[in-house]
C-alpha positions in Angstrom: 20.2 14.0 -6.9 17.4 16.4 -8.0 17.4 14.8 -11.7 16.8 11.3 -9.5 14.2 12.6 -7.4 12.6 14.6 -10.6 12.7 11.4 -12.2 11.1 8.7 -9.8 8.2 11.5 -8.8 7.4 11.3 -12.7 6.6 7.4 -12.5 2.7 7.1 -12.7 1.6 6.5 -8.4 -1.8 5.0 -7.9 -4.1 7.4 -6.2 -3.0 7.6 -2.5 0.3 6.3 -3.4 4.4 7.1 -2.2 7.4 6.9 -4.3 9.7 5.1 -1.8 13.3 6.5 -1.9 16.0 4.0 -0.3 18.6 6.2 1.9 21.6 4.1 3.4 23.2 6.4 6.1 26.8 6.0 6.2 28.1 7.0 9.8 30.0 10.6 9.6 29.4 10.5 5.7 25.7 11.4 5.3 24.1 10.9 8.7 24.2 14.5 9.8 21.5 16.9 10.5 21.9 18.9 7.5 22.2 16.1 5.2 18.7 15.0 6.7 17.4 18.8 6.4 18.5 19.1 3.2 16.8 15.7 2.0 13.6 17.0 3.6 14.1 20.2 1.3 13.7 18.0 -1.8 11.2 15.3 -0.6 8.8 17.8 1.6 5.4 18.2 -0.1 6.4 16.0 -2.8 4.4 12.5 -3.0 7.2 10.4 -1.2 8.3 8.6 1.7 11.9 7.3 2.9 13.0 4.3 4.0 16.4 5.0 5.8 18.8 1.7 6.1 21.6 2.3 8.4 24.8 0.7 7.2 25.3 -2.7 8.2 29.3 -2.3 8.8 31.9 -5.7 8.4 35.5 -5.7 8.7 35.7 -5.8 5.0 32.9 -2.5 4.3 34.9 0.9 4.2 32.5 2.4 6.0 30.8 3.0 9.3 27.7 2.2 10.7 25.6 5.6 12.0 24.6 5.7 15.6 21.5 5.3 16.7 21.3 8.8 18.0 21.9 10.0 14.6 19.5 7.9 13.2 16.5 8.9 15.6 18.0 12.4 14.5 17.6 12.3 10.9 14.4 10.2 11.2 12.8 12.8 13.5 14.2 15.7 11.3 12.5 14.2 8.7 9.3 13.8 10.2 9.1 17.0 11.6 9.3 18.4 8.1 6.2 16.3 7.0 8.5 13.5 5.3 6.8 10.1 5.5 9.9 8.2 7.0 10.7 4.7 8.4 13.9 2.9 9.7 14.6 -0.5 8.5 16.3 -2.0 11.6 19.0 -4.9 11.2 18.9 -8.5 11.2 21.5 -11.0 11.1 24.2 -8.8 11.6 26.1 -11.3 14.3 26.7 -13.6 11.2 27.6 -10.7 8.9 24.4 -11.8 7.1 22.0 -8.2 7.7 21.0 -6.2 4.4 24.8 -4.7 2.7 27.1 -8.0 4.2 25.9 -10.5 1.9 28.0 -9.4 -1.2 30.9 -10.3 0.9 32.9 -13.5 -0.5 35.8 -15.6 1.2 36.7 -12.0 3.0 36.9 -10.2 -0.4 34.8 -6.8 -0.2 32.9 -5.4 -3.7 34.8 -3.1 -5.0 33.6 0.9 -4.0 32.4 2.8 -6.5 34.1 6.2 -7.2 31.8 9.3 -7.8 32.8 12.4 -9.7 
């Protein structure tokens, strides 16, 4: 994760500018209040700000969505450690048509990928 970070904070920013990192919190996986103390440990003081997308869940998605008391958490952990944050909230997600339930076809879910 560091090489990412290390990486995208290398891109030229315009003056003023943020390197937005995209965080999907997966309910029980990375929603916790030391995963969100630890991603302020690499973002604070650095020229960056996080967008955090809460899983959209479906039937189909092996994961769940986080709950919205752990996403206040880990936004307000965030902010309290000077991390420029923001929650994209969902849309659509009665139709299974909100950001993540798109890729969805005739009930078949993508393949997940499997990390070393």
């Amino acid at each position: 994760m560091d090489d990412v970070i290390d990486a995208a904070l290398r891109y030229p920013i315009p003056r003023g500018g943020l390197v937005t990192f995209e965080y999907v919190l997966l309910g029980g996986v990375n929603d916790s209040a030391g995963h969100a103390r630890e991603l302020a440990r690499r973002l604070g003081g650095k020229r960056a700000k996080v967008n955090l997308i809460p899983l959209n869940p479906a039937p189909e998605i092996p994961f769940k969505a986080p709950t919205t008391t752990a996403v206040d958490g880990f936004c307000a952990t965030l902010a309290d450690a000077g991390v420029t944050v923001s929650v994209r909230r969902s849309r659509g997600l009665d139709i299974l048509a909100a950001c993540g339930q798109l890729h969805l076809k005739k009930g078949v879910a993508a393949p997940v990928p499997v990390y070393p």
